[in-house]
ZADO-1210 file (C-alpha; in nm, 4 decimals, padded with zeros to 6 digits):
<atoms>
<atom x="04.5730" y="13.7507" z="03.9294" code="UNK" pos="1"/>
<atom x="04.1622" y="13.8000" z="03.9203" code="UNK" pos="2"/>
<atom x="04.1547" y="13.9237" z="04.3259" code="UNK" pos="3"/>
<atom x="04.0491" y="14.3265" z="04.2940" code="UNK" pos="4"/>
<atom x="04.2594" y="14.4779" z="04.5679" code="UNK" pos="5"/>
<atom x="04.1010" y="14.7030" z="04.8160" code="UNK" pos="6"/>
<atom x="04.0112" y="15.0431" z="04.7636" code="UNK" pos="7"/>
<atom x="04.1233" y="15.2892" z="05.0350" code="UNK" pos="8"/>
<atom x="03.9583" y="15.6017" z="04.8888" code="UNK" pos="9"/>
<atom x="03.6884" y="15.7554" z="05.1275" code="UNK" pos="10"/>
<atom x="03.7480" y="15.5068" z="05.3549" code="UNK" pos="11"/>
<atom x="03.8116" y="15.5350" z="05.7684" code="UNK" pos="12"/>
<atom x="04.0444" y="15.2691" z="05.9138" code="UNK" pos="13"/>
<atom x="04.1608" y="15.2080" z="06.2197" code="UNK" pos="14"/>
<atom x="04.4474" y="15.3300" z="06.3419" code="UNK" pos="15"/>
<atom x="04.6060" y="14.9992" z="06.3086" code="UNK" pos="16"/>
<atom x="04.4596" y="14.9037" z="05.9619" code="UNK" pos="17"/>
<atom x="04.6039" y="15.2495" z="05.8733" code="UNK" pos="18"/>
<atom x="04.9574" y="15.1557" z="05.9576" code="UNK" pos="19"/>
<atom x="04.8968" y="14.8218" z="05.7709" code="UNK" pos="20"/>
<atom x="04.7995" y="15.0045" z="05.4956" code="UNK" pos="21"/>
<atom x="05.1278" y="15.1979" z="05.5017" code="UNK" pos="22"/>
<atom x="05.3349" y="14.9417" z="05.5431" code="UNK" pos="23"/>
<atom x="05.2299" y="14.8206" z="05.1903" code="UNK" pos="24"/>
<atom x="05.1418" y="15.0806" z="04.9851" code="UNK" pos="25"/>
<atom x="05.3976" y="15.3556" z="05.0964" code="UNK" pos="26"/>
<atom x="05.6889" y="15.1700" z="05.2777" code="UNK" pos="27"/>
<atom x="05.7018" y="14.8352" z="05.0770" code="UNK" pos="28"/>
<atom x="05.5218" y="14.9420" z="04.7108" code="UNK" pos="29"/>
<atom x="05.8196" y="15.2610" z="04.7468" code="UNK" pos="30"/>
<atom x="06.0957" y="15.0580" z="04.9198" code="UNK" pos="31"/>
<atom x="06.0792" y="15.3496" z="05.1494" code="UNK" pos="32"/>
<atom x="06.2910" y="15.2470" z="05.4093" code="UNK" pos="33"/>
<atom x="06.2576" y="15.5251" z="05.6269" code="UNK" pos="34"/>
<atom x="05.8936" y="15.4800" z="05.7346" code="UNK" pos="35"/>
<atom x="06.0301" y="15.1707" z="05.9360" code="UNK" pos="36"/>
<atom x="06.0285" y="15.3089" z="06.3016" code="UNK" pos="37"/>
<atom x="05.7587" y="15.4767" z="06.2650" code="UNK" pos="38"/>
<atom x="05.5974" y="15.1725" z="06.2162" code="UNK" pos="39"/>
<atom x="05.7922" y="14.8881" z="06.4525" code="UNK" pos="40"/>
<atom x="05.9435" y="14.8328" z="06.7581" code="UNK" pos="41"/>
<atom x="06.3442" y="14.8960" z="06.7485" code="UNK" pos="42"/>
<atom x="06.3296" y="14.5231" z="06.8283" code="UNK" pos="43"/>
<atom x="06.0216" y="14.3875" z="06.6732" code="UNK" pos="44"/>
<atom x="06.0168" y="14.0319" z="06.5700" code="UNK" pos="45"/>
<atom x="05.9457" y="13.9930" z="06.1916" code="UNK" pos="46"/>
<atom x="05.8347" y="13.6564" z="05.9727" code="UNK" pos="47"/>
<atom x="05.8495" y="13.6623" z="05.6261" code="UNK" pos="48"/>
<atom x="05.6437" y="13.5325" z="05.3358" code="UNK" pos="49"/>
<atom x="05.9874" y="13.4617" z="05.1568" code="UNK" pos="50"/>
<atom x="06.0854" y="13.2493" z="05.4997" code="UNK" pos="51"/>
<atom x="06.3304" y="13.5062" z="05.6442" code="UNK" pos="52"/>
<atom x="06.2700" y="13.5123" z="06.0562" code="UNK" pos="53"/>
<atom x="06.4613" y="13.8529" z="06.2060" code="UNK" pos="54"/>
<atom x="06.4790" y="14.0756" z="06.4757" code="UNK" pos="55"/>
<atom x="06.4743" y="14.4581" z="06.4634" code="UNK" pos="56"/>
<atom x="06.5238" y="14.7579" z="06.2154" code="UNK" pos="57"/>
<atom x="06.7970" y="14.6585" z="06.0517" code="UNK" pos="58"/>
<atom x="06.7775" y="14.3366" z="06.0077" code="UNK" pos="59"/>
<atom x="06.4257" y="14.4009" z="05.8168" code="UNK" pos="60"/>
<atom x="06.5700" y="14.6752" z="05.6049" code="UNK" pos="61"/>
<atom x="06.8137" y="14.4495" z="05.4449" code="UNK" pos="62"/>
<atom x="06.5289" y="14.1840" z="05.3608" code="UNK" pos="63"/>
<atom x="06.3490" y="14.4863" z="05.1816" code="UNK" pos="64"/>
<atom x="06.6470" y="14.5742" z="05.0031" code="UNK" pos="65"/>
<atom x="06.6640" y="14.2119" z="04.9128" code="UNK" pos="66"/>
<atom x="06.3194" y="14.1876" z="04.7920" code="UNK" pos="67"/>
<atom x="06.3030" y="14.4871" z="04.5944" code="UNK" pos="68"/>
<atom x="06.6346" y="14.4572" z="04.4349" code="UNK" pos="69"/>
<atom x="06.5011" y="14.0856" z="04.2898" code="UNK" pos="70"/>
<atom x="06.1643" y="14.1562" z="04.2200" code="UNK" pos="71"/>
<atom x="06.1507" y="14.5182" z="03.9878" code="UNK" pos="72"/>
<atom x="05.8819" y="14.7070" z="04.0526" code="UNK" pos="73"/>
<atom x="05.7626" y="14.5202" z="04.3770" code="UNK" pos="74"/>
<atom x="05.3711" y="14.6095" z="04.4273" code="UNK" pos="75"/>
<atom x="05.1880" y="14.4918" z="04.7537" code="UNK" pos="76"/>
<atom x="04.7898" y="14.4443" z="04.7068" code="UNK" pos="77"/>
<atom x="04.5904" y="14.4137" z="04.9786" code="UNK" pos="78"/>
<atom x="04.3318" y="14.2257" z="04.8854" code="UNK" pos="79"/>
<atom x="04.1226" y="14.1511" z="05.2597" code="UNK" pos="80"/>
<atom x="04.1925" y="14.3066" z="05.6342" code="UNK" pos="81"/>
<atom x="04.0531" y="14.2387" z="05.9412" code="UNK" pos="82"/>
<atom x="04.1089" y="14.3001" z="06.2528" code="UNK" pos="83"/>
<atom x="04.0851" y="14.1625" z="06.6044" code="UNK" pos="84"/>
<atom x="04.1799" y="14.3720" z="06.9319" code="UNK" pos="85"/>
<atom x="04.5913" y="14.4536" z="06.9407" code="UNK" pos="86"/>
<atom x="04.6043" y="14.2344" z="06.5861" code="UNK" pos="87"/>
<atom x="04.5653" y="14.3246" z="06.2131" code="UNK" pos="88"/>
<atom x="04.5262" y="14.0801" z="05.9656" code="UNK" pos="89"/>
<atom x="04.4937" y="13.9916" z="05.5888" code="UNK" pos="90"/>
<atom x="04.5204" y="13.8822" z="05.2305" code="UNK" pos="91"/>
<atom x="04.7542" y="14.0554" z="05.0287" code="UNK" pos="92"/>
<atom x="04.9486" y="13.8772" z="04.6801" code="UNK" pos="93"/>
<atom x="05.2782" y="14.0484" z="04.6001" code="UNK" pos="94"/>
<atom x="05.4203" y="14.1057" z="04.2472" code="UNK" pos="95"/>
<atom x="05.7184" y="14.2363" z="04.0432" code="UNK" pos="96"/>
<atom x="05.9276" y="14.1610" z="03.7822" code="UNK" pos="97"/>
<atom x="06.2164" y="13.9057" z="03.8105" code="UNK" pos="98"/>
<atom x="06.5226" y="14.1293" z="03.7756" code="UNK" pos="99"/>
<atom x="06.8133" y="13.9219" z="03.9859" code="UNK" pos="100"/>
<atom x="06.8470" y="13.5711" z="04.1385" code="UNK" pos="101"/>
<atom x="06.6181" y="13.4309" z="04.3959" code="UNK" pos="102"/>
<atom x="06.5718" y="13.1094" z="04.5206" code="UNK" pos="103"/>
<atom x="06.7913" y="13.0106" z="04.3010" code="UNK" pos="104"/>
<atom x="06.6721" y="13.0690" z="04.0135" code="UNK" pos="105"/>
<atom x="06.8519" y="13.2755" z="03.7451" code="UNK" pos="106"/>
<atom x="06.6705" y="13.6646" z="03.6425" code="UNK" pos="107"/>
<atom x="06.4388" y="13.5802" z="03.3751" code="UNK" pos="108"/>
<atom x="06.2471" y="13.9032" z="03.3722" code="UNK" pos="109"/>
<atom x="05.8938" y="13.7580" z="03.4241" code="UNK" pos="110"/>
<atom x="05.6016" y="13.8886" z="03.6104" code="UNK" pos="111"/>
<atom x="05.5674" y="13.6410" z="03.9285" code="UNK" pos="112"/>
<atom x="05.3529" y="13.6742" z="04.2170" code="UNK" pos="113"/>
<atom x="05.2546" y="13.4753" z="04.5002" code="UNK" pos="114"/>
<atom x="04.9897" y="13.5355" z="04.7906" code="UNK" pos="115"/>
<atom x="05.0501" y="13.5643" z="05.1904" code="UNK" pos="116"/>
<atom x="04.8802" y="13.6097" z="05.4879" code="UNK" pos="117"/>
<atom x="05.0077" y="13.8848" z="05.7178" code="UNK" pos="118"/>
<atom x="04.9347" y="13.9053" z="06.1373" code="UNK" pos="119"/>
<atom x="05.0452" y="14.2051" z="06.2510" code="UNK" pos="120"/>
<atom x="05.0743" y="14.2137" z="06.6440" code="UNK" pos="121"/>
<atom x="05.0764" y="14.5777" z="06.7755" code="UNK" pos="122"/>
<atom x="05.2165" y="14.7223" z="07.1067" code="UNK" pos="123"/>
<atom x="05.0406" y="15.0663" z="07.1509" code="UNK" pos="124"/>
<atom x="05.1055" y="15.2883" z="06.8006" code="UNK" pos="125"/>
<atom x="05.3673" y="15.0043" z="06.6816" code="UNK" pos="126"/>
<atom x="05.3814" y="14.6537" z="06.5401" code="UNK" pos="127"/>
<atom x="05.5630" y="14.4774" z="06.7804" code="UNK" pos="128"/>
<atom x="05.5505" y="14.1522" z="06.6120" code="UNK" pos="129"/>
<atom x="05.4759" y="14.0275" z="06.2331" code="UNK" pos="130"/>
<atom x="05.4121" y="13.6809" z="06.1297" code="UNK" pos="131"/>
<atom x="05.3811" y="13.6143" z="05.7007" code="UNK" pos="132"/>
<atom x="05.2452" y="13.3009" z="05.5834" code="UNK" pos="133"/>
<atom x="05.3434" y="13.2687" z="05.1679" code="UNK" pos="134"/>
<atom x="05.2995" y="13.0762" z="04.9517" code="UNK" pos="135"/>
<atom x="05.6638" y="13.0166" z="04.8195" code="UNK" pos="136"/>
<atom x="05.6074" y="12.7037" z="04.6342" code="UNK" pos="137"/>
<atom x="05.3521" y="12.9086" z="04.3803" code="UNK" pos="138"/>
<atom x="05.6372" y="13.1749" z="04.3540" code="UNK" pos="139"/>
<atom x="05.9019" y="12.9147" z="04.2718" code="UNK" pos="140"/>
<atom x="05.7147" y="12.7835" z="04.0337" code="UNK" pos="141"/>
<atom x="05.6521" y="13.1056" z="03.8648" code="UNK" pos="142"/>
<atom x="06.0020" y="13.2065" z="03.8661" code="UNK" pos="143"/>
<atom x="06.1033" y="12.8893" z="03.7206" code="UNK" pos="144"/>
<atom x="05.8108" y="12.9687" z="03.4382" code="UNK" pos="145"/>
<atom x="05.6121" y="12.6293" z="03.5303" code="UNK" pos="146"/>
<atom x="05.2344" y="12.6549" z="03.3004" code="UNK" pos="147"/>
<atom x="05.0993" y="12.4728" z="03.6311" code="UNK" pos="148"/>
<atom x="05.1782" y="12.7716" z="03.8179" code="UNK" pos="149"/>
<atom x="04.9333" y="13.0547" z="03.6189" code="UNK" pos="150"/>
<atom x="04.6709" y="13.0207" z="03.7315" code="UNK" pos="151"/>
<atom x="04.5873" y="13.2454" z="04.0203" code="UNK" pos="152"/>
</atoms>
């Protein structure tokens, strides 16, 4: 985990780059569930690095719940953003410690990681659409405490 994330300190983003930011570092690095719509469409379509594919609020509060309940202290990094017209989008590696089962794989209380690339599609103020790449594999691997799998 050599990547330095970004720094956001005396810097001006856009007003989508700002609601990326957000997302990460306040909703998802807090579990704070209540900045959701005031981030996405009630019926937004959502993608996730873990695989999950859902529709709306709910849906995507549940996979938060899901992810930070398995992975303790859950920490986004946004490590590169760009942007082009109505879409945002990035490099970011997400952490935490391995507190209950996921993918099948017992809690072993490691530190495991693994990288994804976000597009964020906006309509007006909100994302209307998000689309997560990840790389599972490397976080399967890490969970299951493979050597193969530290380098990063």
């Amino acid at each position: 985990m050599h990547d330095s994330p970004l720094a956001f300190a005396n810097v001006n983003l856009s007003r989508q780059k700002e609601v990326v930011r957000v997302f990460y570092k306040e909703m998802w690095d807090h579990a704070n569930i209540s900045l959701v719509p005031q981030i996405f469409h009630p019926d937004f379509t959502f993608r996730g690095s873990l695989g999950a594919q859902l529709v709306g609020h709910q849906q995507f509060i549940g996979y938060v719940k899901f992810v930070t309940g398995a992975l303790d202290r859950y920490t986004s990094d946004i490590l590169a953003l760009g942007q082009d017209g109505n879409q945002v989008f990035g490099k970011l590696r997400f952490h935490g410690y391995h507190a209950r089962e996921l993918f099948e794989v017992k809690p072993t209380g490691r530190h495991v990681w693994w990288y994804g690339a976000p597009i964020f599609t906006f309509d007006g103020e909100l994302v209307k659409d998000l689309w997560v790449l990840g790389d599972i594999h490397g976080l399967i691997a890490r969970l299951k405490g493979e050597s193969g799998a530290r380098v990063a």
